[in-house]
N, CA and C atoms as a LAMMPS dump frame, in Angstrom:
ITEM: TIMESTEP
0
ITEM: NUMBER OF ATOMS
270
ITEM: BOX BOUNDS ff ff ff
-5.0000000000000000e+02 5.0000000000000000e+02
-5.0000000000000000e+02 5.0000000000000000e+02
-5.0000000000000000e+02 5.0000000000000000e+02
ITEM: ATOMS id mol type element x y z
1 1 1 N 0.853 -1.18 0
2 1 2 C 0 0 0
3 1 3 C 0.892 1.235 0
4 2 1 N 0.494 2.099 -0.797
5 2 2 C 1.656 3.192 -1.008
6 2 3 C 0.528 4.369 -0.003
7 3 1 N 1.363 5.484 0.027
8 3 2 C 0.973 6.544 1.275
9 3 3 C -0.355 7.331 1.135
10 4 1 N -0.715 7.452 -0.336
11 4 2 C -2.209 7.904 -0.627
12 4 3 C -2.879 6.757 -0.197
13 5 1 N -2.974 5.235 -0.885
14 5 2 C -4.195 4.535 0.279
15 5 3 C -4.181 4.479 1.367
16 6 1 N -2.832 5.525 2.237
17 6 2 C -3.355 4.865 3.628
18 6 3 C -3.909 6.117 4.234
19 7 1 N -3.905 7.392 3.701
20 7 2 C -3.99 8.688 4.229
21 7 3 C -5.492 8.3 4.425
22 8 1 N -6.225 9.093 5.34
23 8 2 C -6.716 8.728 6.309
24 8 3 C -7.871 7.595 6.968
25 9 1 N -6.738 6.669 7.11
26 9 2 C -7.333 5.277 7.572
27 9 3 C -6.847 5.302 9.126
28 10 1 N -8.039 4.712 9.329
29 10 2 C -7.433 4.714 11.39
30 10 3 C -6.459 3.605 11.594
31 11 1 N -5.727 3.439 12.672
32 11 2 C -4.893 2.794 12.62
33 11 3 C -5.249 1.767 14.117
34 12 1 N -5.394 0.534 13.908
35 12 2 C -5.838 -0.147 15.167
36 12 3 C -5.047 0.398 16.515
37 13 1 N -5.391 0.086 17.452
38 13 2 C -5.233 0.53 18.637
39 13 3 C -4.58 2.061 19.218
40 14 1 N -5.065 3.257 18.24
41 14 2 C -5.276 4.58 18.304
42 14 3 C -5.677 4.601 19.348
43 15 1 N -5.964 5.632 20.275
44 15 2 C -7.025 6.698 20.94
45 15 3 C -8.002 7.04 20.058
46 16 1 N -8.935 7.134 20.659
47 16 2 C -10.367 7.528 20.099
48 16 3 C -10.368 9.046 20.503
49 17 1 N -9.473 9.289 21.25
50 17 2 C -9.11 11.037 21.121
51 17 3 C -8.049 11.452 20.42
52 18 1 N -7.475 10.502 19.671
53 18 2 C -6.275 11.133 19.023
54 18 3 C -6.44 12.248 18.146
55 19 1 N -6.45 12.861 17.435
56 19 2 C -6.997 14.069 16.629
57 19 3 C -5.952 13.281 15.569
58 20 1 N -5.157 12.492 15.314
59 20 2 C -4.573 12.236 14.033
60 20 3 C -4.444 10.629 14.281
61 21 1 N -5.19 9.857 14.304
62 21 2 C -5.53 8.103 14.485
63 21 3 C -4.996 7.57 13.13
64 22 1 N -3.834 8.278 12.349
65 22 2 C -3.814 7.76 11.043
66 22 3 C -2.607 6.605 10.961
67 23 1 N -1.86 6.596 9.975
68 23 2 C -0.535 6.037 9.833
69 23 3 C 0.275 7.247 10.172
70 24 1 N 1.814 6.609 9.901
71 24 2 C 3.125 7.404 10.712
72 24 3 C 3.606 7.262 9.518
73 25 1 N 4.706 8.317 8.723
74 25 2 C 5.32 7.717 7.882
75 25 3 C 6.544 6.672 8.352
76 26 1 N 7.221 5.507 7.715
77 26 2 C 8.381 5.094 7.975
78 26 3 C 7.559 3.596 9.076
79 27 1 N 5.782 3.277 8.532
80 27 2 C 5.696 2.22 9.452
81 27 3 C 5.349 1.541 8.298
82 28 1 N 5.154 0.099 8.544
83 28 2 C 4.751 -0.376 7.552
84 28 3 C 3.185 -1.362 8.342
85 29 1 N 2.041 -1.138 7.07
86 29 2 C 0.654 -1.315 7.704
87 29 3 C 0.399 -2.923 6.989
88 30 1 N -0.775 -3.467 7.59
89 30 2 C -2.273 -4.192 6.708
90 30 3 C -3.127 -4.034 7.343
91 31 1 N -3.529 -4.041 5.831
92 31 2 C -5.236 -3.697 5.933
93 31 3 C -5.968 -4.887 6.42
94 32 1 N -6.438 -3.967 7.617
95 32 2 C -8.05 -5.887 7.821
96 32 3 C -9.108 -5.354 7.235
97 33 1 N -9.217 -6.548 6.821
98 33 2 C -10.676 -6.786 5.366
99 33 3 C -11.66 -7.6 6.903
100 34 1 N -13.277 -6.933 7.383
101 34 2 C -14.402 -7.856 7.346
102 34 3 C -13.974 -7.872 9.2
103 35 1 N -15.131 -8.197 9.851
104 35 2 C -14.826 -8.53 11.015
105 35 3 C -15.231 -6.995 11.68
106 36 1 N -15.174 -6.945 12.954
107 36 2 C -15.317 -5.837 13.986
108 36 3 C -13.999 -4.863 13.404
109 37 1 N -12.895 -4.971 13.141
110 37 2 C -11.893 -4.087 12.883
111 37 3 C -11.497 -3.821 11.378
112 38 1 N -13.006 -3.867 10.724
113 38 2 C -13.149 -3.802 8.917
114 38 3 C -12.221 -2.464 8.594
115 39 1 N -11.331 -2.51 8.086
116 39 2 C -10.935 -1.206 7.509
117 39 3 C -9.915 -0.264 8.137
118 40 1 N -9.483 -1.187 9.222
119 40 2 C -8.018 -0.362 9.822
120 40 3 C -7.175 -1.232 9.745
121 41 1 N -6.073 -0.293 10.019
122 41 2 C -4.712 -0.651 9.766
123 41 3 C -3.984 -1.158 10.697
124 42 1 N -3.318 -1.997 10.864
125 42 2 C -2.375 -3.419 11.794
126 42 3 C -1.07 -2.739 11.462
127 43 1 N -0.496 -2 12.458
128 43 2 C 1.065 -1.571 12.477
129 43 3 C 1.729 -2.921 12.503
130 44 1 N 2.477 -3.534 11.764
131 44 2 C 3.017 -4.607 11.96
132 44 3 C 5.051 -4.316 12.118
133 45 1 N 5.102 -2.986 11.78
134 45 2 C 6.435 -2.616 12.218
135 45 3 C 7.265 -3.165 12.851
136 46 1 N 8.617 -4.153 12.639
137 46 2 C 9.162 -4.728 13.092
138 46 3 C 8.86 -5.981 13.043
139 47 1 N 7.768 -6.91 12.729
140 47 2 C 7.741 -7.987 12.889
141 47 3 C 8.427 -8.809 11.3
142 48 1 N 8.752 -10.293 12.293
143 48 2 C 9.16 -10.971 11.474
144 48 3 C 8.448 -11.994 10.756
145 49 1 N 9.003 -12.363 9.309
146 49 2 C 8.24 -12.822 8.718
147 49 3 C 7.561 -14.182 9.553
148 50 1 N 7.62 -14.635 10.135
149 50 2 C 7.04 -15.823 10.527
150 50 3 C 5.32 -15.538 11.732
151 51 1 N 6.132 -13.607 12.369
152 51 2 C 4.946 -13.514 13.03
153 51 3 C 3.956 -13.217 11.922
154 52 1 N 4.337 -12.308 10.575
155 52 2 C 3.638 -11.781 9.55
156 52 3 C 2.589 -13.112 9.076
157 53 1 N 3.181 -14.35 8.808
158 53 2 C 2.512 -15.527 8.536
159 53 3 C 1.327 -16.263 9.086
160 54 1 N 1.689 -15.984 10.468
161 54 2 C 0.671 -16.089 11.712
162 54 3 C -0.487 -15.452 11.25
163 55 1 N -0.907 -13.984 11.091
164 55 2 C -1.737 -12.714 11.185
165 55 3 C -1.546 -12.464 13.194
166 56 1 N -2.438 -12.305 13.526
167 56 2 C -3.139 -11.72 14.919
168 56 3 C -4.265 -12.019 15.554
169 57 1 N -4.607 -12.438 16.363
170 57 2 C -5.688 -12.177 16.992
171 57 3 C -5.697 -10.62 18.443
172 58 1 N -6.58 -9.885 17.707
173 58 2 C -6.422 -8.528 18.669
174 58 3 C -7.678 -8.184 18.848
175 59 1 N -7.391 -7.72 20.242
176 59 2 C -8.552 -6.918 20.888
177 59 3 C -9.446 -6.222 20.574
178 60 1 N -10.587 -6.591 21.048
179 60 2 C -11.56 -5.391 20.632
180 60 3 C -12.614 -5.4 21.005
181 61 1 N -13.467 -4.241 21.485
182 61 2 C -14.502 -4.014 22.122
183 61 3 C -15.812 -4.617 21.394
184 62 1 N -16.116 -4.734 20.036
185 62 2 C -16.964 -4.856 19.167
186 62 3 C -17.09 -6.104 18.816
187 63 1 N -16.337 -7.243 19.075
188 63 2 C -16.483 -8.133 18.572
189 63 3 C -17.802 -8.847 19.047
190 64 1 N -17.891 -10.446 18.347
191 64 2 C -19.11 -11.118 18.473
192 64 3 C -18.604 -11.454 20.422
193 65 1 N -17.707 -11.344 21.073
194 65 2 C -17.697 -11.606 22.76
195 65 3 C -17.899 -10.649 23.256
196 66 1 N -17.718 -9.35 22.837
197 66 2 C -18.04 -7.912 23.432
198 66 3 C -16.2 -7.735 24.063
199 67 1 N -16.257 -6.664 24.923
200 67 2 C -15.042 -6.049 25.408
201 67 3 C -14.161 -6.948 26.018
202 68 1 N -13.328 -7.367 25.674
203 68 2 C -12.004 -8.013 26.063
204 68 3 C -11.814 -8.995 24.805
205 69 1 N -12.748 -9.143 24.004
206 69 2 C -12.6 -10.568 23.108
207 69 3 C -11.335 -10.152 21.901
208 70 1 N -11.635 -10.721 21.342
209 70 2 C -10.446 -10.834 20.338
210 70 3 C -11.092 -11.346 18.452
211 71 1 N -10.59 -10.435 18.018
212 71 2 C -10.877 -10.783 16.48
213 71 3 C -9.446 -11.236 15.881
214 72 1 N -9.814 -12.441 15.218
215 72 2 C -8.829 -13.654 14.351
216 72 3 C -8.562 -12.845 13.062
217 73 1 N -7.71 -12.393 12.389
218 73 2 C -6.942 -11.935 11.367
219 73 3 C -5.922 -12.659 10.791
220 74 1 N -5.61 -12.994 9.205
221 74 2 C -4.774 -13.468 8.734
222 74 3 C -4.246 -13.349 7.66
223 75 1 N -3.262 -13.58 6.917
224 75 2 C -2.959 -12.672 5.623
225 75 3 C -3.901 -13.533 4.843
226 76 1 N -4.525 -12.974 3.472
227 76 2 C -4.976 -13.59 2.54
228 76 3 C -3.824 -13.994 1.251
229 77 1 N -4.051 -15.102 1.374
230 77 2 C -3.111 -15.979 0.624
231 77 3 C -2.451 -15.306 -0.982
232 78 1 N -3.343 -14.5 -1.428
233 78 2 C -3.167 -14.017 -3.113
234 78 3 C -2.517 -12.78 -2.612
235 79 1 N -2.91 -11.837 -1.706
236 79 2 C -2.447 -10.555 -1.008
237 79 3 C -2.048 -10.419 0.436
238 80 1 N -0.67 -10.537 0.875
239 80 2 C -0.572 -10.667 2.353
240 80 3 C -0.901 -9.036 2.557
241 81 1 N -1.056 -7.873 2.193
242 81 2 C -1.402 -6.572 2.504
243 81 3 C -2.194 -6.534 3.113
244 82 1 N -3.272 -7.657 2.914
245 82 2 C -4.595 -7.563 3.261
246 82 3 C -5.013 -8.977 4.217
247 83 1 N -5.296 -8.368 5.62
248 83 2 C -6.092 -9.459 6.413
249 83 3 C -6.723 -9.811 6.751
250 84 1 N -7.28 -11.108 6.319
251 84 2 C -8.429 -11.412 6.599
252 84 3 C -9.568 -11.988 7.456
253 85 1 N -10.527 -11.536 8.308
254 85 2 C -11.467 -11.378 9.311
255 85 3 C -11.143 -13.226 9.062
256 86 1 N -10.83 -13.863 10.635
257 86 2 C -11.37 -15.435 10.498
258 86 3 C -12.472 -15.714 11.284
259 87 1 N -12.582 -14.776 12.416
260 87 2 C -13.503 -14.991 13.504
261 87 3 C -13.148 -14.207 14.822
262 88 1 N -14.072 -14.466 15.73
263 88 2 C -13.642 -14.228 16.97
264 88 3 C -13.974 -15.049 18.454
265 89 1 N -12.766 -15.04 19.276
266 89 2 C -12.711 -16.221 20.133
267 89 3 C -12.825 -14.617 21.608
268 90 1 N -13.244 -15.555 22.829
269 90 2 C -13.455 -14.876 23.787
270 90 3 C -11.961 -14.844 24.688
């Protein structure tokens, strides 16, 4: 994703008061596709390829468990840029 698609996309685990919830230049993002966290961005900065392979399961208030649960993310196989909603576990 080059710096125009990411200008202004929220970036997971922002402040909801941040006045600039966007990307940083010099990080590198993916996009989650679907799920409670449709459409923001996963700072994955620093990680290595094997955590990249994994995806995440991360927090979030919205999910199908409500506040503390966790939404399942993973790269999609044709596009690792993009991750994809698997579910969510409590």
């Amino acid at each position: 994703m080059d710096d125009e698609e990411l200008k202004g996309r929220r970036v997971y685990g922002a402040d909801h008061d941040d006045p600039d919830p966007g990307p940083e230049p010099g990080h590198e993002y993916r996009e989650l596709v679907g799920g409670p966290l449709d459409g923001q961005l996963l700072d994955v900065t620093g990680w290595d390829a094997e955590q990249l392979a994994d995806g995440a399961a991360l927090i979030t208030e919205t999910g199908l468990y409500g506040p503390g649960g966790r939404a399942h993310y993973e790269p999609r196989p044709a596009d690792p840029l993009r991750w994809d909603w698997t579910g969510d576990t409590a």
